[in-house]
MARFITI-823934 format. One record per residue (C-alpha): residue in one letter; x, y, z. Coordinates in steps of 0.02 Angstrom, whole numbers, plus 50000, padded with zeros to 5 digits. Layout:
N
A_X_Y_Z $
...
END
This chain:
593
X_46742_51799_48263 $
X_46910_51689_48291 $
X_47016_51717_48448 $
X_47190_51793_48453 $
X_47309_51638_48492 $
X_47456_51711_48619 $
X_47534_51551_48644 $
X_47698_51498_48558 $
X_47840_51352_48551 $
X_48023_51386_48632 $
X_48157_51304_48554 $
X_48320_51328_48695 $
X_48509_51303_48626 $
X_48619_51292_48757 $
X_48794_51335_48711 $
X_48973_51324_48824 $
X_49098_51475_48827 $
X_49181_51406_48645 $
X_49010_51432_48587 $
X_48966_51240_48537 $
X_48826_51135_48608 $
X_48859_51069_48767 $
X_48869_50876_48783 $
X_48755_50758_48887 $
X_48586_50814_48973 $
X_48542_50991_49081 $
X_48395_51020_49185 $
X_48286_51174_49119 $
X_48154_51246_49221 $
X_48027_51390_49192 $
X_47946_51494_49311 $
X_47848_51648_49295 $
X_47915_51788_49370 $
X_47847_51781_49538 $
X_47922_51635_49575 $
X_47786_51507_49512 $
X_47840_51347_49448 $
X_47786_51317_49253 $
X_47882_51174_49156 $
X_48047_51087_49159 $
X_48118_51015_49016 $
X_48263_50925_48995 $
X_48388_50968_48848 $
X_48497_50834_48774 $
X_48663_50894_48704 $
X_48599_51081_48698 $
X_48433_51089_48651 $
X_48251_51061_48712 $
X_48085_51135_48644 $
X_47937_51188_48738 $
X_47777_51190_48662 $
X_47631_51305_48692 $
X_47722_51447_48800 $
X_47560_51562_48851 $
X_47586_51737_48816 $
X_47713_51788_48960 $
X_47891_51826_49041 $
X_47986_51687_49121 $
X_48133_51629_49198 $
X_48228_51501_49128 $
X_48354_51410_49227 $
X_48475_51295_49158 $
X_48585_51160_49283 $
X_48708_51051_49190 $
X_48826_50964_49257 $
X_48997_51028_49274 $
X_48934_51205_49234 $
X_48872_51365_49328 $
X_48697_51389_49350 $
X_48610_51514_49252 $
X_48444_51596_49249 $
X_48398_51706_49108 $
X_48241_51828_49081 $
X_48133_51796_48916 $
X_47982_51857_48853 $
X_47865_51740_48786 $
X_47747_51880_48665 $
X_47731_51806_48498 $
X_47726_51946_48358 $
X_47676_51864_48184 $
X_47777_51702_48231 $
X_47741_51549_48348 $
X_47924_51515_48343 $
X_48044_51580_48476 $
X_48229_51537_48477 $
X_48333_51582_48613 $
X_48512_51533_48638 $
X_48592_51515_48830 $
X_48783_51511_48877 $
X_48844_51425_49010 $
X_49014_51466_49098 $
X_49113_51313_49183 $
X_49081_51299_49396 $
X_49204_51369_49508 $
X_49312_51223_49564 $
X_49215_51105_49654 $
X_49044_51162_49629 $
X_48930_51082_49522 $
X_48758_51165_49454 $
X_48667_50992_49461 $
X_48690_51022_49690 $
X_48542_51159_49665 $
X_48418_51030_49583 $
X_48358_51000_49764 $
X_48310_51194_49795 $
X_48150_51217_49716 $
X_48092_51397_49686 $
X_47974_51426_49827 $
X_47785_51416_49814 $
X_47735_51612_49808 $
X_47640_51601_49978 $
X_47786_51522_50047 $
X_47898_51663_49979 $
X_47785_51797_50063 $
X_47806_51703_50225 $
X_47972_51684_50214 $
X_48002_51860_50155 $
X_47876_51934_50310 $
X_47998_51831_50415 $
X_48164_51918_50353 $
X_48087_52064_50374 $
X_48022_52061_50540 $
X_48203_51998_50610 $
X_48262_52131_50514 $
X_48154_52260_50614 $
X_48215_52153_50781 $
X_48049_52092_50797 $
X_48071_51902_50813 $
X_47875_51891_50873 $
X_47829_51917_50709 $
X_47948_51812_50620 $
X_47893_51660_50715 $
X_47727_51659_50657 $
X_47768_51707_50488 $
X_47909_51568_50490 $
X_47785_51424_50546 $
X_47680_51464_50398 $
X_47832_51448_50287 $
X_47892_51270_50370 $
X_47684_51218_50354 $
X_47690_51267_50167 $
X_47875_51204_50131 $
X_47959_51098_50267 $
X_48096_51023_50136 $
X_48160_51220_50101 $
X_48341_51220_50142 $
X_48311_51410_50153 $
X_48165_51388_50249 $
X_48255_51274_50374 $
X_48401_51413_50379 $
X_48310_51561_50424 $
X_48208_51489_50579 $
X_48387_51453_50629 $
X_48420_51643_50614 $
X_48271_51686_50727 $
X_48321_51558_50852 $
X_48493_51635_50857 $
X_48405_51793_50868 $
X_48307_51749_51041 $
X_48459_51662_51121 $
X_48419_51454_51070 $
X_48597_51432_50994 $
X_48582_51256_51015 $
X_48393_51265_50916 $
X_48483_51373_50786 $
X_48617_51254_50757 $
X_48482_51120_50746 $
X_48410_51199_50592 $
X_48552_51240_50503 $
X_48598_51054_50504 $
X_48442_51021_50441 $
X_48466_51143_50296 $
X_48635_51068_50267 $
X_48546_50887_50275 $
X_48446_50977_50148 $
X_48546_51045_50037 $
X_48737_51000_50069 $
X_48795_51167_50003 $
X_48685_51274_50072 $
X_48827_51399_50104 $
X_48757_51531_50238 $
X_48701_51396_50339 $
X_48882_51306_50321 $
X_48947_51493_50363 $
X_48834_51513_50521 $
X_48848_51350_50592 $
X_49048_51367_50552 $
X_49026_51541_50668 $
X_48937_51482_50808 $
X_49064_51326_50818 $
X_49207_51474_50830 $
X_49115_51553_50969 $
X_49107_51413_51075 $
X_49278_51391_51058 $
X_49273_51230_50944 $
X_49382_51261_50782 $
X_49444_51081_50761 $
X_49227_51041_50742 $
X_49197_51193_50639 $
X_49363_51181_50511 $
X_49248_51025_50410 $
X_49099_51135_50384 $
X_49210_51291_50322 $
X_49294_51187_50207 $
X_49129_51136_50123 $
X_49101_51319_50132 $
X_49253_51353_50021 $
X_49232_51220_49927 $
X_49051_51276_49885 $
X_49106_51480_49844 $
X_49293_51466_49831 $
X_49288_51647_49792 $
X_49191_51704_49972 $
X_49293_51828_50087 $
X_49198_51749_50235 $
X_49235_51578_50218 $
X_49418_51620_50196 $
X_49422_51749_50353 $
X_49331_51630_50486 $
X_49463_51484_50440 $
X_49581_51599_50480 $
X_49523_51636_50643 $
X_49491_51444_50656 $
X_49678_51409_50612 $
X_49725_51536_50723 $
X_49632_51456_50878 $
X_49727_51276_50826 $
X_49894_51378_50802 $
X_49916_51316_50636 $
X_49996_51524_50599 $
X_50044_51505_50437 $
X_49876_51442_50378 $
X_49802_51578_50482 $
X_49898_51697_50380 $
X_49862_51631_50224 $
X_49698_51621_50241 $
X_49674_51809_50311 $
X_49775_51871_50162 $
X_49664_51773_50054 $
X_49505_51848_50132 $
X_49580_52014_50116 $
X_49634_51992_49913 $
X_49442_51942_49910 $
X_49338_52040_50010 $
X_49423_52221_49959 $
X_49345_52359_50082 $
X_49228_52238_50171 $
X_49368_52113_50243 $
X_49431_52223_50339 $
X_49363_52142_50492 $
X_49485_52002_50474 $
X_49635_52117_50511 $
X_49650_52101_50681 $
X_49638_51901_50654 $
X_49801_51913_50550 $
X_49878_52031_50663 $
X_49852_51894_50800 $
X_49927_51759_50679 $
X_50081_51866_50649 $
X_50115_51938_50811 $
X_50131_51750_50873 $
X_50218_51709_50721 $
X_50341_51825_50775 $
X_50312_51986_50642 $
X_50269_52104_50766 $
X_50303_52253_50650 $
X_50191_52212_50507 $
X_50055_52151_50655 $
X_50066_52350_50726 $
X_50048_52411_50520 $
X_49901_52309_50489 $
X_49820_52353_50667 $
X_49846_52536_50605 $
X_49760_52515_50443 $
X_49611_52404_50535 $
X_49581_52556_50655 $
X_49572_52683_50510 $
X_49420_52595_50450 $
X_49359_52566_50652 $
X_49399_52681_50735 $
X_49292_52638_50891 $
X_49366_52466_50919 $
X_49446_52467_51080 $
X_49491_52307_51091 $
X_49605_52343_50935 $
X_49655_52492_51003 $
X_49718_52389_51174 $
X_49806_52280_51056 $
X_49873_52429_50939 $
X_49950_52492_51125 $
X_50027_52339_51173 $
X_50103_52303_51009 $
X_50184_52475_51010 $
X_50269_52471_51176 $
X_50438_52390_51153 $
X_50483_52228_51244 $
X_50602_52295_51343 $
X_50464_52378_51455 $
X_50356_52240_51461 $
X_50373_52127_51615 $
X_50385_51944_51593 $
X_50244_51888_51681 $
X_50142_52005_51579 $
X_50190_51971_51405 $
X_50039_51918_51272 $
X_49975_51744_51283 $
X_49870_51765_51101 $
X_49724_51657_51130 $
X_49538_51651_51106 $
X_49489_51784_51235 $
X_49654_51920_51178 $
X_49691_51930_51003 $
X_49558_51840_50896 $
X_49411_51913_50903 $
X_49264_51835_50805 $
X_49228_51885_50619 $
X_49068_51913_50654 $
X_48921_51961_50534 $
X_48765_52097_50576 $
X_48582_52024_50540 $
X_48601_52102_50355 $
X_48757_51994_50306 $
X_48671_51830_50375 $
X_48492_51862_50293 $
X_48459_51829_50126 $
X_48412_51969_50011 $
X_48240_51899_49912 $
X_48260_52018_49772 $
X_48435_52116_49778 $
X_48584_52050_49678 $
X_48717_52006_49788 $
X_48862_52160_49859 $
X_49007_52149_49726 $
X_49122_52135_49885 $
X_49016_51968_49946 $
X_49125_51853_49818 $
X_49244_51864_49680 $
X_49171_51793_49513 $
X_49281_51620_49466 $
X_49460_51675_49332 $
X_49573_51550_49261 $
X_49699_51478_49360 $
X_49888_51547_49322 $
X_49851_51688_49202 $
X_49961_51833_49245 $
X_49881_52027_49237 $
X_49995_52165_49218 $
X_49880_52288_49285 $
X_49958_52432_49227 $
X_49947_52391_49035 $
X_49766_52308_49067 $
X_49729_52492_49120 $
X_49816_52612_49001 $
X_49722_52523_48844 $
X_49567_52537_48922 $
X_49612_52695_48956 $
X_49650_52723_48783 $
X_49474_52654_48719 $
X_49376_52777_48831 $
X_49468_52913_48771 $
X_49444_52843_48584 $
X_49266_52848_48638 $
X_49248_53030_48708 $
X_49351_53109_48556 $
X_49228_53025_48432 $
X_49072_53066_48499 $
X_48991_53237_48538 $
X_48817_53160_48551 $
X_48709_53023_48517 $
X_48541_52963_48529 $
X_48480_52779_48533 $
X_48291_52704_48565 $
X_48261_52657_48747 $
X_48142_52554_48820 $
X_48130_52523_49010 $
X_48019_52396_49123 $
X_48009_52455_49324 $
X_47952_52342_49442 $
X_47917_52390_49621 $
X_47980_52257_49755 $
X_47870_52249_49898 $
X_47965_52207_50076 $
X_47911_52022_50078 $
X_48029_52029_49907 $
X_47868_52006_49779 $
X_47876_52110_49631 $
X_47725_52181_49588 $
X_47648_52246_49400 $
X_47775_52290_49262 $
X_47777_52475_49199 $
X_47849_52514_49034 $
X_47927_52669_48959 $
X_47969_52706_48791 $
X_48107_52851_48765 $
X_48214_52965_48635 $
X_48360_52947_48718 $
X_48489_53063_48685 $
X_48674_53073_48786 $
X_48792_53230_48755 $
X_48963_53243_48809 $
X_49013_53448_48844 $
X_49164_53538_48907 $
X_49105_53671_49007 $
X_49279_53712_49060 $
X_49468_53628_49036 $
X_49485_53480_49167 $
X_49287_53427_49165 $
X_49180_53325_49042 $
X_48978_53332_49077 $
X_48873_53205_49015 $
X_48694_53253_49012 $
X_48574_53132_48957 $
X_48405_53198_48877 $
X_48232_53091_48875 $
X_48105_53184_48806 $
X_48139_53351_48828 $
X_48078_53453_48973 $
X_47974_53350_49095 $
X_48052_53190_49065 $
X_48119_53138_49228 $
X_47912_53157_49273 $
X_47893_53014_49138 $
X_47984_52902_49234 $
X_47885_52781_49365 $
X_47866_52901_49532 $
X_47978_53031_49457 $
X_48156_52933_49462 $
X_48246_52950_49321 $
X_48401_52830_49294 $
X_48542_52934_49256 $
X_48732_52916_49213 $
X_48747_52748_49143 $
X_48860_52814_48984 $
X_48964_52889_49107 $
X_49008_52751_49200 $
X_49146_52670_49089 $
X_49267_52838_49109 $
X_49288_52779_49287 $
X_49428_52692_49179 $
X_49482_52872_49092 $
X_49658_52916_49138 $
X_49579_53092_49228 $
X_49471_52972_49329 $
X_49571_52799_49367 $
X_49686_52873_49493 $
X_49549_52913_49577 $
X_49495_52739_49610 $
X_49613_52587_49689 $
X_49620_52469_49554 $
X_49639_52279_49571 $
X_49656_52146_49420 $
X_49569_51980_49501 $
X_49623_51887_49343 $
X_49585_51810_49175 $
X_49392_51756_49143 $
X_49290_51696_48993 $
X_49126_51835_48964 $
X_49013_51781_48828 $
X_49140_51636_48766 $
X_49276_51801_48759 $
X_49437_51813_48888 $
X_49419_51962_48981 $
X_49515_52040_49095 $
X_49416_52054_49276 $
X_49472_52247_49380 $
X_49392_52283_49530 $
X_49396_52472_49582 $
X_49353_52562_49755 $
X_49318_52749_49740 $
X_49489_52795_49858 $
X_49431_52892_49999 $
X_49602_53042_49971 $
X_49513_53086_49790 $
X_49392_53170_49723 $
X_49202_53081_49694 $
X_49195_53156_49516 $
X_49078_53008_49443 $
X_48897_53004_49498 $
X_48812_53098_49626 $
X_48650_53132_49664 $
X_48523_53299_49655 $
X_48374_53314_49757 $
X_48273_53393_49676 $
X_48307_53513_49513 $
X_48382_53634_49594 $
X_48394_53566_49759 $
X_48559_53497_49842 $
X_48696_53391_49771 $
X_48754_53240_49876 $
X_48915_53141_49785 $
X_48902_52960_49812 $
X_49064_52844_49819 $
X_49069_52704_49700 $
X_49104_52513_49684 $
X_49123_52394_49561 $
X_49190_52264_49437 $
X_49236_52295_49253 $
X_49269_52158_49127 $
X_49378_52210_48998 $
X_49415_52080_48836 $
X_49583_52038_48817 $
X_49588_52076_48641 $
X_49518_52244_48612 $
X_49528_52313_48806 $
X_49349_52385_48767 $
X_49247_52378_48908 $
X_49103_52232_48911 $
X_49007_52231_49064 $
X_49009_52333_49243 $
X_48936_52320_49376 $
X_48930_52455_49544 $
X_48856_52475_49723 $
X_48865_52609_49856 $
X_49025_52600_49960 $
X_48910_52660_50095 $
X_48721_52694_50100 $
X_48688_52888_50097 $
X_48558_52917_50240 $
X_48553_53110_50200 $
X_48440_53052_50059 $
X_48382_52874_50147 $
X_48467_52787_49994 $
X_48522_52623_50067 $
X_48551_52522_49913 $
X_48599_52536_49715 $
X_48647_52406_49615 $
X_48692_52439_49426 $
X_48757_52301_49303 $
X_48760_52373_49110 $
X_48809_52264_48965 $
X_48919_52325_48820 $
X_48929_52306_48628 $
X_48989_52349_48472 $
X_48892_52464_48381 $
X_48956_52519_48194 $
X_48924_52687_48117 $
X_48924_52692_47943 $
X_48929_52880_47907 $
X_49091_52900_48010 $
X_49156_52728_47984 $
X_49197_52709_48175 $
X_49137_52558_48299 $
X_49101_52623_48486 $
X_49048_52506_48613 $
X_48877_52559_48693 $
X_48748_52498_48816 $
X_48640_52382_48738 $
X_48548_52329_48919 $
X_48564_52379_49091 $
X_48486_52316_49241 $
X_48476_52459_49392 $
X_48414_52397_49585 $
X_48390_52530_49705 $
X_48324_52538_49890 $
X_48272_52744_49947 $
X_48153_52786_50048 $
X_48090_52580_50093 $
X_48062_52595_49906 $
X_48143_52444_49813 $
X_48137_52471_49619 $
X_48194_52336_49506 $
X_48220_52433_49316 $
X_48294_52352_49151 $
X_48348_52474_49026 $
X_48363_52409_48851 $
X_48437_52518_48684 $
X_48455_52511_48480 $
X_48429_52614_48355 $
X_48607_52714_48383 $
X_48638_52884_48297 $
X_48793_52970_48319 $
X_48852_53159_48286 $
X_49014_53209_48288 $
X_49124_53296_48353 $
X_49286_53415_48308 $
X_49461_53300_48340 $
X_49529_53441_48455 $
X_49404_53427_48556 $
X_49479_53394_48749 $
X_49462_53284_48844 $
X_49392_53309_49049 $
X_49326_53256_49194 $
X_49148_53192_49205 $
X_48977_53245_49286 $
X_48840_53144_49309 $
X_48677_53162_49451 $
X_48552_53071_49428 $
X_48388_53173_49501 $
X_48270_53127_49640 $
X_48106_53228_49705 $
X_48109_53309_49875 $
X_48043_53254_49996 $
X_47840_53287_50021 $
END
């Protein structure tokens, strides 16, 4: 009796944004999905082959010079064919970052990723005993990890060695040059002993490695602000600001420093204001807030502010979560701004009105439709390993009601009955096609809207909007049910939309909490859904529907990792008078035990 052969050849195109070959040579490398190295190729002018792929998923990760690195997911399970053929685009680097500066960081050994990960954890948990033993094994099993190197530096800031701490993080650097939270840390402990002219070098690398970082940006502000070089301290805080949205806030009272001593004492008191909105228990702002408001008359002399290091510029500090890597969650959408084209103007206003437009497009054509799903779920243990795959196969069907004039529900069917207990421990991922009326007219002035600029997506210009659920509206988009009939708790949305410049249909979004809801010990969920075109030819209409989504979620110390892909697309109609309302969406969790 012959043996099954499950092995296959890979032939990889790699393609820029105009959708051509890319020139010269690129560095592929496959690993397995738990982090285990498996071959490395190299591609000359976009394509390499790999021969005899064993029945599997990978990684593949692509580093070309003078392009972004990418990593994409493939599955390696031949069906009939020992051919696969799998195309990659590449996106130009952010200006002056290069792809080829990661060669050096190797994907970690998978006992030295369970170290490392035990390590994170236990400083995490504020229990540095553990992380020290858990950290030597990591050094033992990979002393040339940059990462590695970084986080012991963490756990000696942790127990009070700064100087120790700063000793690693130069080794990380000496590492990997652009190992940017080690360029961030070292640039922070630098600030707090006072010593901007030695840490202004090492945040310039930083911006130079993630132009787009809020962080960088806000700690050379402070660092300009210590040299008195106010107008760069200004800039730089403003910058931070435009880039960090909700979470930069912590550089206000660094730019109200800047332009009290740059002599705008008004707009110092305004931004003070706004900074103790968001913290209210600062009281060092508040002193600051107090002083700014008396008027000069009634301040002596002798007594009048002498902005320095100790008065008005406090450190931007970061909490143990900020400085420690996350081994498995996709970074905050808040951490950095993704890279746009330089001078492209946005008018905001029209950007959002023909969105606006295709949503509504959307709602009036469709009364329901269903579409083949099929979802993987991973479980991510704490050290960051995911363990087995699960699968799902569903009937997915999404209808879009007016129970009464001003609301729209979506309700999403798997199934039938019982089909949130299909899911993998009774989850069920919900609201995904409701997502994209964020950008309804009903729903955007809901939501503070920000155009960061002109990008390429898939080789396509698209217009990049950021939007913050305002905290004055309603939360009308997702919220979540314990429960079936169990309570209701609304939860305040994130995110980034890219919208193609030609057709202002929506392509890709992605969302996190605002804040983690601790009601329901939901501390984290990530959501990034890809758009396409799908064409109907009963109705002769083209709507643009997921195709994949990829959901990350932290409740409960349970850290799921689910892709959600669809086809198959049916669509029923609907009557053209139908109106048009506000959306509903929960997506249901079991109660507690």
């Amino acid at each position: 009796m012959s043996r099954l052969i499950t092995i296959t050849d890979l032939d990889l195109y790699i393609k820029g944004p105009d959708g051509k070959p890319i020139e010269g040579t690129a560095l592929v490398t496959l690993t397995k999905l738990d982090g285990q190295f498996y071959k490395q190729g190299t591609a000359k002018d976009g394509y390499v082959r790999f021969n005899e792929l064993a029945q599997s998923e990978y990684n593949v990760q692509v580093l070309a010079p003078g392009f972004a690195r990418v990593t994409k997911q493939i599955e390696a399970y031949p069906e009939g064919t020992t051919l696969m053929k799998v195309t990659i685009r590449v996106e130009p680097a952010a200006e002056g970052i290069d792809a080829t500066t990661d060669m050096e960081v190797q994907a970690l050994a998978p006992k030295a990723q369970k170290a490392l990960g035990k390590a994170i954890e236990a400083l995490r948990a504020n229990k540095p005993g553990n992380a020290r033993s858990s950290l030597e094994t990591a050094v033992r099993i990979a002393p040339k990890s940059a990462e590695v190197q970084y986080v012991y530096g963490v756990y000696e800031m942790g127990v009070g060695d700064k100087a120790q701490a700063k000793t690693y993080w130069t080794k990380s650097l000496e590492l990997h040059p652009q190992h940017f939270r080690a360029l961030i840390s070292l640039s922070q402990e630098l600030l707090g002993e006072n010593k901007p002219s030695e840490a202004v070098p090492f945040l310039q690398r930083a911006i130079r490695t993630e132009p787009s970082s809020w962080r960088a940006h806000a700690l050379m502000a402070e660092a300009h602000l210590r040299q008195g070089s106010l107008e760069e301290s200004i800039k730089q805080a403003e910058r931070a600001l435009e880039l960090g949205h909700g979470k930069a806030t912590v550089v206000q009272p660094v730019l109200a420093a800047a332009l009290l001593r740059h002599g705008e004492r008004e707009r110092a008191a305004a931004i003070l204001k706004g900074y103790l909105q968001e913290h209210p228990g600062d009281e060092e702002a508040q002193k600051q807030l107090a002083f700014l408001q008396t008027p000069p008359s009634q301040v002596a002399s002798e007594t009048t502010i002498d902005v320095d290091a100790d008065t008005m510029s406090p450190t931007v500090g970061e909490g143990i979560g900020d400085v420690l890597p996350s081994n498995w969650l996709p970074p905050d959408v808040d951490e950095k701004v993704p890279p746009v084209e330089p001078g492209a103007t946005c008018a905001l206003d029209d950007v959002l009105q023909k969105a606006g437009k295709q949503v509504q497009e959307f709602v009036k054509n469709v009364d329901r439709f269903t579409a083949s799903e099929f979802l993987k779920h991973e479980a991510v243990d704490k050290w960051g390993i995911a363990g087995s795959t699960e699968t799902r196969k569903f009937d997915y069907v999404v209808a879009v009601e007016e129970p009464k004039p001003g609301f729209l529900n979506v309700e999403e069917y798997r199934g039938g009955p019982g089909a949130v207990s299909e899911f993998p421990g009774g989850v069920a991922t919900m609201g995904l096609p409701a997502l994209p009326l964020i950008f309804h007219p009903y729903n955007a002035v809901n939501f503070e809207m920000t155009c960061e600029g002109l990008t390429r997506w898939n080789g396509t210009l698209a217009w990049q909007v950021h939007f913050r659920q305002r905290r004055d509206k309603p939360n009308t988009i997702r919220s979540y049910r314990l429960g079936m009939d169990g309570p209701s708790y609304p939860v305040a949305l994130k995110g980034r939309a890219w919208i193609l410049a030609d057709s202002f249909q929506i392509a890709r979004l992605e969302t996190d909490l605002i804040a983690p809801v601790p009601q329901i010990r939901l501390v984290a969920d990530h959501t990034a859904i890809e758009y396409g075109p799908v064409r109907f030819r009963i109705r002769e209409v083209e709507m643009w529907l997921p195709q994949s989504a990829e959901v990350f979620y932290d409740w409960r110390g349970k850290r799921i990792h689910r892709r959600h892909s669809f086809s198959n697309y049916m669509l029923f109609g609907v009557d053209q008078k139908q109106r048009i309302s506000q959306p509903k969406v929960e997506t249901q969790i079991p109660p507690e035990n």
